[in-house]
C-alpha positions in Angstrom: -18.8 121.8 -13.2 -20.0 120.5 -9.6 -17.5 117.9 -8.2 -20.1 115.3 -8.1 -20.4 115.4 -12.2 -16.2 115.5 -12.3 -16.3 112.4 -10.2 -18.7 110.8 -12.4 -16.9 111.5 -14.9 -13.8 110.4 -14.1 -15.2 106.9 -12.9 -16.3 106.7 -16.4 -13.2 107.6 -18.4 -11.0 105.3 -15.7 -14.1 102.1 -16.9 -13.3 102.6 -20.0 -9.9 101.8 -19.6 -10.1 99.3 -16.3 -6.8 96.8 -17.6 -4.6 100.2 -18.2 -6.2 101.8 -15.1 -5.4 98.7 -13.0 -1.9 98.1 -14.2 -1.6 102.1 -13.4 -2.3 101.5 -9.9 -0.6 98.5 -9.3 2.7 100.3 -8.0 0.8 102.4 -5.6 -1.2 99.3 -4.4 1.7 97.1 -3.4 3.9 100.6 -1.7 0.4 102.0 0.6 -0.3 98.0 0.9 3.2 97.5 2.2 3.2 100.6 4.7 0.4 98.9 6.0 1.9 95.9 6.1 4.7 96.8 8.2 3.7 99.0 10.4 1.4 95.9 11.5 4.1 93.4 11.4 6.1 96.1 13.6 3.6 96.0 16.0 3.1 92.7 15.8 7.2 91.5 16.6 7.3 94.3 19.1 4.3 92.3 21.3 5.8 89.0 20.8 9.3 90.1 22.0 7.2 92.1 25.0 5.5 89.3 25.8 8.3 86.8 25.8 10.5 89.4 27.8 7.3 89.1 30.4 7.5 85.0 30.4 10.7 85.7 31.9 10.1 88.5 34.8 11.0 91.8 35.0 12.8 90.8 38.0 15.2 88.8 36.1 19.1 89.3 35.9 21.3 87.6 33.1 24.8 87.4 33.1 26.7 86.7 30.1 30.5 86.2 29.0 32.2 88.3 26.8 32.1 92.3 26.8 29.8 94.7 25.4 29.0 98.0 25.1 26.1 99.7 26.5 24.1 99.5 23.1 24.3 96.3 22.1 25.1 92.4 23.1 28.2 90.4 24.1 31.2 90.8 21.6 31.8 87.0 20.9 33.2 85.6 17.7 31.1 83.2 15.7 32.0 79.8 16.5 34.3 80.7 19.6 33.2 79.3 23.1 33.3 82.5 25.6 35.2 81.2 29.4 34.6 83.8 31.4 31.9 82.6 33.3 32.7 79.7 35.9 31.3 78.0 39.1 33.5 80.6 41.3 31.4 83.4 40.0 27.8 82.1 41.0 28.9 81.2 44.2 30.9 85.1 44.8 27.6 86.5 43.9 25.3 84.5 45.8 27.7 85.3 49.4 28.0 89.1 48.7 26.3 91.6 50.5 26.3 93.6 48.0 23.8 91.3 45.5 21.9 90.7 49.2 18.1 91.0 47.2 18.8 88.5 45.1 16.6 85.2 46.2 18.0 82.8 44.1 20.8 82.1 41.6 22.2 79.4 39.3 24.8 78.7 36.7 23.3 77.6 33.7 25.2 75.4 30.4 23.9 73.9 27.3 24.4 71.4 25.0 23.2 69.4 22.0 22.9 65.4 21.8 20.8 62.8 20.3 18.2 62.1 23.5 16.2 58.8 23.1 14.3 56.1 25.0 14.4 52.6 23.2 13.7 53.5 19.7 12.4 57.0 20.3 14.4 60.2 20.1 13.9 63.7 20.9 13.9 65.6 17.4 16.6 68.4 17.9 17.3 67.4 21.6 18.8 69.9 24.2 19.9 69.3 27.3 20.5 72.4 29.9 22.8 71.9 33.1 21.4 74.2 36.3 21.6 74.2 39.6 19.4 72.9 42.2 17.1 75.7 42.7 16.6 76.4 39.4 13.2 76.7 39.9 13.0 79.2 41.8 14.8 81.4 39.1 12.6 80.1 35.9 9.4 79.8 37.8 9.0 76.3 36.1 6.0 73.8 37.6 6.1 69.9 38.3 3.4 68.0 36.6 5.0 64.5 38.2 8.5 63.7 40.3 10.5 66.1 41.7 13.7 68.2 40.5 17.2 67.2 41.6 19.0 68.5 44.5 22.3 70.2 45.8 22.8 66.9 47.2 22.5 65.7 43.4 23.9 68.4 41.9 27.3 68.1 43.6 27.8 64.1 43.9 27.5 63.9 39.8 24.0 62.4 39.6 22.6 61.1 36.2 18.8 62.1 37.1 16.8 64.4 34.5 14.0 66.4 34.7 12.0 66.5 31.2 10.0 69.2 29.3 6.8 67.8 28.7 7.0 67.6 24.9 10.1 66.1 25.1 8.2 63.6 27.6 5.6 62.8 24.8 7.9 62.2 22.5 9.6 60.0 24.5 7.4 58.0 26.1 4.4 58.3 24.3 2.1 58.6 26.9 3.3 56.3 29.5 5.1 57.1 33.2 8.1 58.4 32.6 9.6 58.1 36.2 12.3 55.9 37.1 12.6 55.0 33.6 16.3 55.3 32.1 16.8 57.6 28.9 20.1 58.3 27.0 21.4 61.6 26.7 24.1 60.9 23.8 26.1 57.7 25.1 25.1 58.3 29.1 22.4 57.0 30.9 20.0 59.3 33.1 17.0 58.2 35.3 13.7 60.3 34.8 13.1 61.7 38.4 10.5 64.8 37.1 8.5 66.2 34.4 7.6 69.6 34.4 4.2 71.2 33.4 4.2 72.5 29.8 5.5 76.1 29.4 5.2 76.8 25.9 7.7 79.4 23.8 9.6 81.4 26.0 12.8 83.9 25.2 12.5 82.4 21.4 13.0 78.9 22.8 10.3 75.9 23.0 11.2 75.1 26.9 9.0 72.3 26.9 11.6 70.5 24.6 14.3 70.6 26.4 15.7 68.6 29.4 17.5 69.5 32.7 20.4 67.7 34.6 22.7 69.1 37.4 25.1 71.6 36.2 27.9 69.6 37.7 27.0 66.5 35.9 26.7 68.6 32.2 29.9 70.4 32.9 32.0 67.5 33.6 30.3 64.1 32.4 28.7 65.6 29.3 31.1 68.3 27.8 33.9 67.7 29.5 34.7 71.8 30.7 34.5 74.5 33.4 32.9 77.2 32.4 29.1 78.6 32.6 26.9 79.1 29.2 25.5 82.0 31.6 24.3 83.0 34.3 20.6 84.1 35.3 19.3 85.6 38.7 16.1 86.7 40.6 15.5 89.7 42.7 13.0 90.1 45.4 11.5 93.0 43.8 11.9 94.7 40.0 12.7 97.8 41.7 15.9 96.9 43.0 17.5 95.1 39.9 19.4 98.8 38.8 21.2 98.0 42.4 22.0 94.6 41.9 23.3 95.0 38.5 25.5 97.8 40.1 26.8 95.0 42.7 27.1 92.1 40.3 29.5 93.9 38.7 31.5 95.0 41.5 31.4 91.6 42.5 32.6 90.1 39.1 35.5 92.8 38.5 36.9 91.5 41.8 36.7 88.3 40.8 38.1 88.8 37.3 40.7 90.9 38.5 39.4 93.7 36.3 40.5 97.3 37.2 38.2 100.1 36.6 40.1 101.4 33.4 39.8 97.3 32.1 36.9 96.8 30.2 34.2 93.6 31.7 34.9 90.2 30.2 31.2 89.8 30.8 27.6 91.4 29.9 25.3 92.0 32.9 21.7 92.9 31.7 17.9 93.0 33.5 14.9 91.9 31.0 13.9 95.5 31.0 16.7 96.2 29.4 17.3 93.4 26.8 13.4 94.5 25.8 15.2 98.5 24.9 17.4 96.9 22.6 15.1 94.4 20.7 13.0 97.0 20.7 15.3 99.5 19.1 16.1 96.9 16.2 12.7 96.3 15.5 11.9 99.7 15.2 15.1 100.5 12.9 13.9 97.2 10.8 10.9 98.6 10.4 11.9 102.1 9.1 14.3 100.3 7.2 11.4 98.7 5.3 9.2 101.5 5.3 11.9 103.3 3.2 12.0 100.5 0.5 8.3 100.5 0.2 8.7 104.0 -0.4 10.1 103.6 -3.7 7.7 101.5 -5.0 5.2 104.7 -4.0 7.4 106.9 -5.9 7.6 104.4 -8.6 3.1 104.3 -8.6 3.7 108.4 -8.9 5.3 108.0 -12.0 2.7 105.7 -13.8 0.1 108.1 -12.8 1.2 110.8 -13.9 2.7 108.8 -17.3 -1.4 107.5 -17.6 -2.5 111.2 -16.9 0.2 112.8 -20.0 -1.7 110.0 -22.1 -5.2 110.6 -21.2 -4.5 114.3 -21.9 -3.2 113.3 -25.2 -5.8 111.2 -26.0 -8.8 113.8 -25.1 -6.9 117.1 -26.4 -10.8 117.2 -28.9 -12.9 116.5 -25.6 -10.6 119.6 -23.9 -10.9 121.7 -26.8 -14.6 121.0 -27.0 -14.9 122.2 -23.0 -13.3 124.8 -23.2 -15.6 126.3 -26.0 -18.7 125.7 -24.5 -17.1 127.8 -21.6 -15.0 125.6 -19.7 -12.2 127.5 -17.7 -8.5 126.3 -17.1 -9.8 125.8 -13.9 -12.3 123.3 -14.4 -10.0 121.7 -16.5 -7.4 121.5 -14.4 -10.0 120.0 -11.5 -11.4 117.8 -13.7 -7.7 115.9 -14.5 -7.1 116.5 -10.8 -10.1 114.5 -9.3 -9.1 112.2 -11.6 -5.8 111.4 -10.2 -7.7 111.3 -7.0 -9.9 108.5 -8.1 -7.2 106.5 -9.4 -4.9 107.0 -5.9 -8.4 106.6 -3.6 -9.0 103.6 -5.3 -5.3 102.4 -5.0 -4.9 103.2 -1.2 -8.2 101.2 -0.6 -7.1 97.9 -2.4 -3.5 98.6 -0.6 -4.9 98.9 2.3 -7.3 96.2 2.4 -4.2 93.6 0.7 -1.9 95.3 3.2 -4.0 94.0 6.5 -4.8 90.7 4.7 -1.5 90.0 4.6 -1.1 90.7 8.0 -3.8 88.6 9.3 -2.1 85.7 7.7 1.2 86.4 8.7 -0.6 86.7 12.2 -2.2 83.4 11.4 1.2 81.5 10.6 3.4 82.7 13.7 0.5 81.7 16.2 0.7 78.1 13.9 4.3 78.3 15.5 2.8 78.8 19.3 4.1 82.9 19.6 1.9 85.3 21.1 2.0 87.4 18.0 -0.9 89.9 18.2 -2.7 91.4 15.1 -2.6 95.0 15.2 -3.8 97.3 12.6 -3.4 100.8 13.6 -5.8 104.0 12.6 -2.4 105.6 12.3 -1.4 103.3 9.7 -4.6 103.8 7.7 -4.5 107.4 7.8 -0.7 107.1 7.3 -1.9 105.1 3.5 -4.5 107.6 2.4 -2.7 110.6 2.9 0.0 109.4 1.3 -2.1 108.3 -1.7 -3.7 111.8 -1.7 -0.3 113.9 -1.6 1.2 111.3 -4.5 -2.2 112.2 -6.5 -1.9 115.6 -5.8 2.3 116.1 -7.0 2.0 113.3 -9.8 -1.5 115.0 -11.2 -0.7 118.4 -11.2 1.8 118.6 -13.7 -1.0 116.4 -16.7 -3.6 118.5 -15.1 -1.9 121.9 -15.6 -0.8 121.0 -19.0 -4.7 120.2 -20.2 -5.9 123.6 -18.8 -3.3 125.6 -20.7 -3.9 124.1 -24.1 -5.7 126.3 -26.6 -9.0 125.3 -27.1 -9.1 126.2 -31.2 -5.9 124.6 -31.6 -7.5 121.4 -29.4 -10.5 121.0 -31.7 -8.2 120.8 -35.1 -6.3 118.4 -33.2 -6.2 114.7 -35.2 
């Protein structure tokens, strides 16, 4: 027979049966529409992460308390504050020549307290303690006012500089400056307002609100120690350096001899990008093998709907194979078959599979991430041949079985 009369066929035999036929494909719909899916999703949390790794400059330094190996983040304990980091420590760096390429530097601490003006609040109000030239480290902008100074910073001054949401929230509109907000039961006077920043590092910055470290460390919550510490270098191409020197500079401070292992966690964006990278990626195998099953699991009930349809048309068989039919157009005929049903499954899998990542797309750019839809030609050709080789394994075995019946014993089958 000529493949186009064996695909007509087979569309008609699968029409005749479209519920059973459906509910045949299902499985393989929902494994080659999940491959699909996350392989885009992958994509799509590996460009947010890049890009937010970016908000923050590849010339970025951050310093955290707490060890860690070289494969993963700080050891803390859930719950536990981490000391490690103190005043001392930003001030040893900034002096050394060994750190000399790093422009600016600055303690940072953060806490959580109900922010309001009159009878407004910040919903989920942060407050961050840094240093006088913090901006030269985050790269933030002024819209209005001005941001604190070392002057400030070390007589204990109750100024604030606010995010611009957390502005709008507060004041709805009106001039901020000079105006007097609470930060839990203290009073701060609005000095600055900076320019709004958006989602950066997984954290709304334009929410938040900044005082001098000194004031949040003593007034506020009452300790010592640093949250962490961030610094910028004059060019990205000297951070491997610095990171050598911070640490020099921090095992002197900490006492720490070179068989000791750090009491803190010294990283560059680049590198904080590796790792998220490297969990997305394992997350994303991860997945893939779960979707996997349900592909094995659409094998099955095709080849189960292929041992039925060969039950079902052991007369038609017989009948073929006396008007000269061979095995092998028997066999190609349940073959193509199975081919239909899989083509037609990878298509609606496909085409579900990238729906559903456009919305998913759709909802974290709701959330103001720069999540980028990406639906790879991999991924596609990824989904059909899998659909092809499950066809292929799952339809042999029905197909082989109607070319070896006997055609006399076929035509007295009831």
């Amino acid at each position: 027979m000529e493949i186009r009369s064996i695909l007509k066929l087979a569309a008609n035999n699968l029409l005749k049966s479209r519920l059973r036929s459906f509910l045949t494909m299902f499985g393989l719909i929902i494994g080659i529409g999940s491959v699909v899916l996350i392989i885009s999703v992958g994509a799509g949390a590996q460009s947010l992460i890049l890009s937010q790794v970016n908000k923050l400059g590849s010339d970025l330094i951050g310093i955290l308390p707490g060890a860690a190996d070289e494969k993963g983040p700080p050891a803390t304990v859930f719950g536990i504050q981490v000391k490690t980091l103190i005043n001392d420590d930003v001030k040893a760096i900034k002096d050394d020549s060994r750190t000399k390429h790093i422009i600016a530097v600055s303690g940072y601490t953060r806490g959580m307290e109900q922010i309001t003006y009159q009878n407004r609040k910040i919903t989920g109000g942060v407050f961050l303690g840094v240093s006088a030239n913090f901006q030269q480290i985050e790269n933030f902008v002024l819209s209005e006012g001005r941001f604190f100074t070392s002057e400030e910073e070390g007589s204990l001054a109750r100024v604030v500089v606010l995010g611009s949401e957390a502005a709008e929230e507060l004041f709805q509109g009106d001039n901020p400056l000079g105006k007097n907000i609470k930060i839990g039961r203290h009073s701060f006077r609005v000095i600055g307002v900076f320019e709004p920043r958006g989602t950066v590092a997984f954290t709304n910055q334009d929410k938040q609100v900044f005082i001098p470290l000194t004031t949040a460390q003593r007034i506020m919550l009452g300790w010592h120690h640093l949250s962490f510490i961030r610094a910028r270098v004059d060019n990205e191409n000297n951070v491997p350096e610095t990171i050598e020197g911070i640490k020099e500079v921090l095992r002197e401070q900490h006492n720490i001899d070179k068989d000791q292992e750090d009491d803190f966690n010294v990283r560059s964006a680049a590198q904080a990008l590796d790792i998220l990278k490297s969990i997305t990626n394992g997350f994303k195998f991860f997945l893939a093998a779960i979707a996997a099953i349900s592909l094995l699991v659409g094998g099955i009930g095709i080849m189960n709907i292929m041992l039925v349809a060969v039950t079902e048309r052991i007369k038609e068989i017989g009948l073929r194979k006396a008007v000269g039919a061979t095995p092998h157009n028997i066999r190609n005929q349940f073959l193509i078959e199975t081919l239909v049903i899989t083509a037609a499954a990878s298509i609606l899998g496909i085409i579900g599979g990238i729906c559903l990542s456009g919305i998913i797309t759709l909802v974290v750019r709701g959330l103001d991430y720069d999540w980028v839809f990406v639906v790879s030609f991999t991924s596609i050709i990824l989904a059909v041949c899998v659909g092809v080789i499950i066809g292929l394994i799952f339809g042999y075995y029905p197909a082989r079985r109607a070319a070896s019946l006997d055609p006399i014993e076929a035509l007295r089958h009831e």
